[in-house]
C-alpha positions as CSV (number, residue, x, y, z in Angstrom):
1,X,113.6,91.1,89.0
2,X,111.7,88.5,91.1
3,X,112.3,84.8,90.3
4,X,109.1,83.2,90.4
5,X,109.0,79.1,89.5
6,X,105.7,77.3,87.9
7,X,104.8,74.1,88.0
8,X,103.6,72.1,85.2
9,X,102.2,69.1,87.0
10,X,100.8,66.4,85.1
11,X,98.6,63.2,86.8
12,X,97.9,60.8,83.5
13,X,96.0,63.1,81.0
14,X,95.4,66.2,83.0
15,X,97.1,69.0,84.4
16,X,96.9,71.0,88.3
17,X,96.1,75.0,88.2
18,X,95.3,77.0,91.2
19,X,93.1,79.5,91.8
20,X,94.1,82.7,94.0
21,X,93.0,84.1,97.3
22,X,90.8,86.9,97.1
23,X,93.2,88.4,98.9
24,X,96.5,87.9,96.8
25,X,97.8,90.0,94.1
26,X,96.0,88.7,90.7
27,X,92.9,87.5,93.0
28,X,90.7,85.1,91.2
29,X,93.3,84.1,88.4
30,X,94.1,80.6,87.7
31,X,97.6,79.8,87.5
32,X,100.0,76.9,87.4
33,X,101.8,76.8,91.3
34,X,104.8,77.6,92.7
35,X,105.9,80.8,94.5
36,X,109.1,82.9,94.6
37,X,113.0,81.7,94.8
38,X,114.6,82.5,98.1
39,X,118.0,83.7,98.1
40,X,120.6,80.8,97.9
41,X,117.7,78.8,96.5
42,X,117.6,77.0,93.1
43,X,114.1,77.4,91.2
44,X,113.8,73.5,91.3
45,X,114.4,73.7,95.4
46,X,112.0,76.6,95.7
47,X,109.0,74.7,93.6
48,X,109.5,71.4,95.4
49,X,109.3,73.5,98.9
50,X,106.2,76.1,97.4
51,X,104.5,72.6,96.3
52,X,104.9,71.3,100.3
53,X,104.0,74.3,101.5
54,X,100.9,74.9,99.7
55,X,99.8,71.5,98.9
56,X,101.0,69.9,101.3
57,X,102.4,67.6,98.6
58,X,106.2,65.8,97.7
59,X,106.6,66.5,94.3
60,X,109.5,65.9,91.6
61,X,110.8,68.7,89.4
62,X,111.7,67.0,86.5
63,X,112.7,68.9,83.1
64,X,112.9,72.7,82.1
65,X,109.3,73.7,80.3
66,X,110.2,76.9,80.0
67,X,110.6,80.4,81.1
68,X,108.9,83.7,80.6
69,X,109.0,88.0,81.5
70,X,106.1,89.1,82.5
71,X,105.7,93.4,84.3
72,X,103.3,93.6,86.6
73,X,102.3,96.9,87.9
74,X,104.2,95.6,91.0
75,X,107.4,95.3,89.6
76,X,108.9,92.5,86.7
77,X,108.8,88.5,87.2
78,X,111.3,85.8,85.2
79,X,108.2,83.2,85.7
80,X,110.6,79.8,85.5
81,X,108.6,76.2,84.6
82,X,109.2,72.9,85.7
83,X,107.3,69.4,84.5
84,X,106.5,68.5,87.8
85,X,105.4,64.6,89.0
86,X,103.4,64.3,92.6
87,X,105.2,61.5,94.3
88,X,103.5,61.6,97.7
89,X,100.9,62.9,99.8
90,X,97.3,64.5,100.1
91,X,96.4,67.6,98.4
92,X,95.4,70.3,101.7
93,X,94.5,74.2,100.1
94,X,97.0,76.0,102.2
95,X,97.4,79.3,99.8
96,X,94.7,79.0,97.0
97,X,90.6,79.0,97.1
98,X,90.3,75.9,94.6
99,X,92.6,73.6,92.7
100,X,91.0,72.0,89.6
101,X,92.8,68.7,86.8
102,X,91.8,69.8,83.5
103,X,93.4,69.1,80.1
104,X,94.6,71.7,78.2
105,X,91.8,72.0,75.7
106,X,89.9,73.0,79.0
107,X,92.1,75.9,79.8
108,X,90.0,78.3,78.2
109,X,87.2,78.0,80.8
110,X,89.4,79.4,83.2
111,X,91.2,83.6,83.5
112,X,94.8,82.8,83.5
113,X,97.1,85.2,85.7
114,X,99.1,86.9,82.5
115,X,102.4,85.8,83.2
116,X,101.3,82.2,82.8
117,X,99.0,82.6,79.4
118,X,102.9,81.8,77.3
119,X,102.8,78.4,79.1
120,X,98.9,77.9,78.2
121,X,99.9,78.4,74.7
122,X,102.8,75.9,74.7
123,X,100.5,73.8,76.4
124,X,97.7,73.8,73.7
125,X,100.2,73.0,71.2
126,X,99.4,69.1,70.7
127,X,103.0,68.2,70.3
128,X,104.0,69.5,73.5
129,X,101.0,68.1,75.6
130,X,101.1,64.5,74.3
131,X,105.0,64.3,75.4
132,X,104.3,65.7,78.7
133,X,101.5,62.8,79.2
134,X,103.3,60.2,77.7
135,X,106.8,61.4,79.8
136,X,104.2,61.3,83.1
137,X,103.0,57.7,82.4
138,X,106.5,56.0,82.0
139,X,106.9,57.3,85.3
140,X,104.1,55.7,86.8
C-alpha cells in the first residue's frame, strides 16, 4: 500500500487546496498537498520536501490530523495528514493547475479527490476548524 502524506495548511482563517494537472491521475480534483513517502522517509520528511518541491515553499509539519484508506482503481493509499504552517517562501505552481485559500464552509464549491473527502468532513466540523485557526495564530 502506498504511503501518501496531506497537508492541512492553515494561513489565519483559511486553508491551501490544489487543483490537479490535467494530466495526473484524479485530473481536475481538488486536494489538500503533499505527495508519496519515499523509502527511508518519514511522512513528516516527505510533506515538508512535496511542499518544496511543488510550492516551492518551507513549511512546518506540525501535529497528526489524521489518517485515512482510500482504493483507487490503481491500487490502495494510507492518505496520512499533517497541520502544516508556511514558514518561508513564494508560492511557484510546479505540479498543480491552481491553488486556492478558502475556509472550510467553502469546500463544497470545489470536487474533492475521494481520498481526501474524510479530512473535508473533519474539517467542517466547527470544533476542529476553530482549533486549527486558533493553533495557526499563536504561531504567528
Amino acid at each position: 500500500m502506498k504511503r501518501v502524506t496531506a497537508a492541512i495548511l492553515v494561513n489565519r482563517d483559511r486553508i491551501l487546496i490544489a487543483k490537479r494537472r490535467e494530466t495526473d491521475k484524479r485530473a481536475g480534483k481538488w486536494e489538500f498537498p503533499g505527495g508519496k513517502v519515499r523509502a527511508g522517509e518519514t511522512p513528516r520528511e516527505c510533506l515538508a520536501r512535496e511542499m518544496k518541491e511543488e510550492f516551492g515553499i518551507e513549511v512546518n509539519v506540525g501535529g497528526f490530523f489524521g489518517e485515512t484508506t482510500h482504493h483507487y482503481e490503481s491500487g490502495p493509499i494510507k492518505l496520512i495528514a499533517y497541520h502544516t504552517t508556511w514558514i518561508g517562501g513564494s508560492f511557484a505552481l510546479n505540479a498543480h493547475t491552481e491553488v486556492k485559500w478558502v475556509t472550510p464552509e467553502q469546500f463544497h464549491d470545489f470536487d474533492f479527490a475521494p481520498a481526501d473527502m474524510p479530512f473535508v468532513k473533519k474539517l467542517q466540523q466547527k470544533g476542529i476548524w476553530y482549533k486549527l485557526i486558533a493553533d495557526d495564530q499563536t504561531k504567528n
